[in-house]
N, C-alpha and C positions, 0 to 999 in steps of 0.2 A: 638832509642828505643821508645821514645816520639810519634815519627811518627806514627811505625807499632800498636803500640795499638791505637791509632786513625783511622787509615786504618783498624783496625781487627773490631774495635765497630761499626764501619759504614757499612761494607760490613755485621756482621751478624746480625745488626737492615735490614739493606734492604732485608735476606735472610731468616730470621723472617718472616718479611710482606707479602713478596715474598708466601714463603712455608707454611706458617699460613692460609693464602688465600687457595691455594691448596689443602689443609687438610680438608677443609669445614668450616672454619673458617670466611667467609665474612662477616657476621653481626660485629664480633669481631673489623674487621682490616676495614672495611669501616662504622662502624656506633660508635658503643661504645666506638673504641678510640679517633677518631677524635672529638667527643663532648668531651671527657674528655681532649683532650689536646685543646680545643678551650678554653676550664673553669678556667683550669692549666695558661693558657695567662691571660686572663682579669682579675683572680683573682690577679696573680702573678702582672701582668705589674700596676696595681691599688694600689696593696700592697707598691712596691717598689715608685710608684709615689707621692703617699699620704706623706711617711716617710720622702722622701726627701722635699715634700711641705712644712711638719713641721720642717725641720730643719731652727733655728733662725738665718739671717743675718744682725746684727744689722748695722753693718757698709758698706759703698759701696769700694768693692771687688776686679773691672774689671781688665782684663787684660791688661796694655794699652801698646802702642810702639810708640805711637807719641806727639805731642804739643798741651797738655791742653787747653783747652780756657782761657784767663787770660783776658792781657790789648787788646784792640780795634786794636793797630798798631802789633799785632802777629797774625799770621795767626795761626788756630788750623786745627789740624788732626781729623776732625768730624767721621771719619769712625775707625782711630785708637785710638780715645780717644772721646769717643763720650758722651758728655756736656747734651743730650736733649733725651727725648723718641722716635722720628723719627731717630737722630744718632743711636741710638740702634735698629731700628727695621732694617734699613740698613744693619748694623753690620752684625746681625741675619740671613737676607737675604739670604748674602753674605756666611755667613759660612753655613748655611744648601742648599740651592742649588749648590754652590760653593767650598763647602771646603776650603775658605779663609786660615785657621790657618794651614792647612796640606801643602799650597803652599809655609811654608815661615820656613826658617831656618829648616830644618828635617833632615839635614845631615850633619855631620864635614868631611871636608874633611885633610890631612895633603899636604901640599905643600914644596915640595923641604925639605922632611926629618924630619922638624923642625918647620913652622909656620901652626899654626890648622887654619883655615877658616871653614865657614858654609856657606853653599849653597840651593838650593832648590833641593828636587828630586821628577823634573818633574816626573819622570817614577812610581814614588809610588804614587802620586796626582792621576796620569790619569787611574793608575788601578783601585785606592780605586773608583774615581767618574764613571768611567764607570759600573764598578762591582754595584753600586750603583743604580745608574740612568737606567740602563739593568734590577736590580732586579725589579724595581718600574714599571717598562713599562710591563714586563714579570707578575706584578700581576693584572694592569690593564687589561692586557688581558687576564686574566683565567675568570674575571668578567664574560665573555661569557656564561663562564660553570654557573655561580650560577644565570644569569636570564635569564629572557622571558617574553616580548623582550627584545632586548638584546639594549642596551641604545647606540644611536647616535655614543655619542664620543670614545667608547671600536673599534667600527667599525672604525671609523676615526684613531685611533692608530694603529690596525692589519692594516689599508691600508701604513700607512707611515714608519710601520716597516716593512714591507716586499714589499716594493714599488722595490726591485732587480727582484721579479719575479723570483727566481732562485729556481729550483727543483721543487713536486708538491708529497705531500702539500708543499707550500711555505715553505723558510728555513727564518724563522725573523730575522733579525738582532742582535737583541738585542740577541737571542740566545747563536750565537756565540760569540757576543762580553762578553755577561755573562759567558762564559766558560774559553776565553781568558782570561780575566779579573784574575778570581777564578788560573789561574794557573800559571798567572806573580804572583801574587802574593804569592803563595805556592813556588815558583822558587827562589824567595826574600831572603825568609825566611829559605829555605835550601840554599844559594848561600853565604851569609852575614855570615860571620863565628860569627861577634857580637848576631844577632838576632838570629841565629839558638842555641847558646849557651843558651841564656833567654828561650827559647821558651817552651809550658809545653804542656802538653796533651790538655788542656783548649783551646792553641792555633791553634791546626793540628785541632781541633774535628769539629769547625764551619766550617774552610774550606772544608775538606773533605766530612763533610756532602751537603753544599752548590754543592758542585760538584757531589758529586752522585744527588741530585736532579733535577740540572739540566742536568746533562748526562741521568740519566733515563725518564727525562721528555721528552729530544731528539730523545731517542730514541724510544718512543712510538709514536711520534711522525713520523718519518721520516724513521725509521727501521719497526719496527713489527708492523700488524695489530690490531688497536684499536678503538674499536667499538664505538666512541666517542657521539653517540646518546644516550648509555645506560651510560658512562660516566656521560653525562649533564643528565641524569635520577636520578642516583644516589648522583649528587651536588647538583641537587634543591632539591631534596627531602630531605638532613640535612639542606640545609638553609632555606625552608620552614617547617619542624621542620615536617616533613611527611615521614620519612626513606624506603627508600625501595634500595635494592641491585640487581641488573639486574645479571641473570645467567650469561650471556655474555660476563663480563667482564675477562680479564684477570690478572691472578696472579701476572703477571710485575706491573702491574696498583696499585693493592693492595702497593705491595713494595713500589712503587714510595710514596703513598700517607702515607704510616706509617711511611717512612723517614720527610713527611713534617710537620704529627702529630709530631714528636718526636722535631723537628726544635721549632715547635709552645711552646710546652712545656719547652723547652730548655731553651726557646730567654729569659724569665723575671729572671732567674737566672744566666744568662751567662757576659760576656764579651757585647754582642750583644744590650746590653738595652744601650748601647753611645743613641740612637737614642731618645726615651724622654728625658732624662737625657741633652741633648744641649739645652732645654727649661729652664730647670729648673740652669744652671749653671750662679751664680752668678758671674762669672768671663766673662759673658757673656751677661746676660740681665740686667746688669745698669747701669746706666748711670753714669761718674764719675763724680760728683758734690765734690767734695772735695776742692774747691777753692771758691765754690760757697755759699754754707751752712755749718753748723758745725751740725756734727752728734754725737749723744752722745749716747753711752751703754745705754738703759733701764734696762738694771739689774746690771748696778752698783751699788755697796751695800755703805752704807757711810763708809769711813775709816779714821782713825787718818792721819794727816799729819804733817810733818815739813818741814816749809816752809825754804828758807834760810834765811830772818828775825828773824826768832827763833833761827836759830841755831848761826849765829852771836853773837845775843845778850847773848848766853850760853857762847863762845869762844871767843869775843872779846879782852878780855884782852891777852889771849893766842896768839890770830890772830896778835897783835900789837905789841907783845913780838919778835914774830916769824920775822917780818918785811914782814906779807903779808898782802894786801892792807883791809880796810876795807869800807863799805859805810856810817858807820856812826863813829865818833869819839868819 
């Protein structure tokens, strides 16, 4: 049930755009919303990054799985227990271009009935990072549409993602792979009787959206005729802050781009903001110095204490009564 309302909001946000356009509606769905969902982002994604800046970590956090730095004759795990700011930036590296933390332990498996083991699930790693690394390539190259000229290295990417030469216009790579990607992973997630049990509206609604935009992107691409000169009219003219909407365009187009409006506005309140949020995780950027310095609370308040010397000296006689040891006689 989760699903089909996720499936229902996606199909009639893109059938909105779609027939909104159609209506005579083009200034609406190619000028006015995409600024407002561009405002909706920076205010939002600045909102949520700020809050989290201010939150107080007094103490150092990280997640570690390996061998601290200590004495000189122990070798330490600089990358799973990382002692220094270069360990950490390492770290860091590693888990955002890499997905380090996603490769390791993600699945219990049970063996022979009775013993749980955990293992890695390659196959969920390689979807998340392609899915991933597909989206990133796939917005470097819209770059196209929002300049002129159109900068060096946008050109050097569209040439090594579709270096197959296959179809015309060329069929990118990353395309398909972003599609691929988007649907092992919806496969996952209806397949796993565990995950499909947790799973809520929140979680179908990114995916499905991600896949109509890029199935519609595809298809505009590669199916129906699109006048992609009035396109790239209509892109520089909101990023030059100069709007104007080309007759030309078609209805599809609209859709496609109210689906990516709605994405933009989405992303700072959704599940999807992981992505700044791996900057700011303490469990991630610092360094565990915990052997090294002693960190103390700054808002520790003073409080009464008793110490065991005190308390001794109240019970003593009692402690010696009792025949339990004391430290002082």
């Amino acid at each position: 049930m989760t699903m089909l309302i996720a499936v229902g909001l996606v199909t009639a946000l893109f059938l909105v755009g779609m027939l909104g356009a159609a209506a005579g509606l083009q200034w609406v769905f190619g000028v006015a919303l995409p600024y407002l969902a561009v405002g909706m982002f920076v205010i939002g994604l600045a909102a949520r990054v700020l809050r989290w800046a201010n939150v107080p970590v007094p103490f150092r956090i990280p997640t570690t799985c390996g061998q601290q730095r200590s004495l000189a004759w122990i070798r330490p795990q600089r990358l799973e227990n990382p002692p220094d700011t270069p360990s950490v930036i390492g770290r860091m590296a590693l888990e955002i271009l890499g997905f380090r933390s996603l490769l390791r332990n993600t699945k219990t498996v049970m063996i022979d009935g009775r013993r749980l083991t955990y293992a890695t699930d390659l196959a969920l790693w390689a979807g998340a990072i392609v899915m991933h690394w597909a989206m990133l390539i796939a917005l470097i190259r819209h770059l196209r549409l929002m300049t002129n000229p159109v900068p060096g290295f946008v050109t050097l990417v569209e040439r090594f993602d579709g270096f197959f030469e296959v179809g015309m216009p060329v069929i990118y790579l990353t395309s398909v792979a972003f599609l691929g990607a988007l649907a092992y992973l919806l496969y996952r997630r209806l397949a796993i009787p565990e995950v499909r049990y947790i799973s809520l509206v929140g979680d179908y609604f990114p995916l499905f959206l991600l896949l109509a935009i890029g199935g519609s992107g595809f298809w505009l691409r590669h199916v129906t005729t699109t006048d992609i000169a009035s396109v790239k009219a209509l892109v520089l003219g909101l990023t030059h802050f100069a709007p104007t909407v080309p007759a030309s365009i078609s209805p599809l187009f609209f859709g496609h781009l109210f689906l990516v409006s709605v994405l933009l506005a989405y992303f700072p309140f959704s599940k999807l903001l992981h992505m700044p949020g791996v900057f700011l995780s303490p469990t991630r950027n610092l360094a565990n110095t915990t052997r090294i310095s002693r960190h103390v609370n700054p808002w520790d308040y003073p409080v009464k204490v008793h110490t065991y010397a005190e308390y001794e000296d109240e019970l003593r006689d009692k402690m010696i009564g009792a025949g339990l040891p004391v430290e002082k006689d």
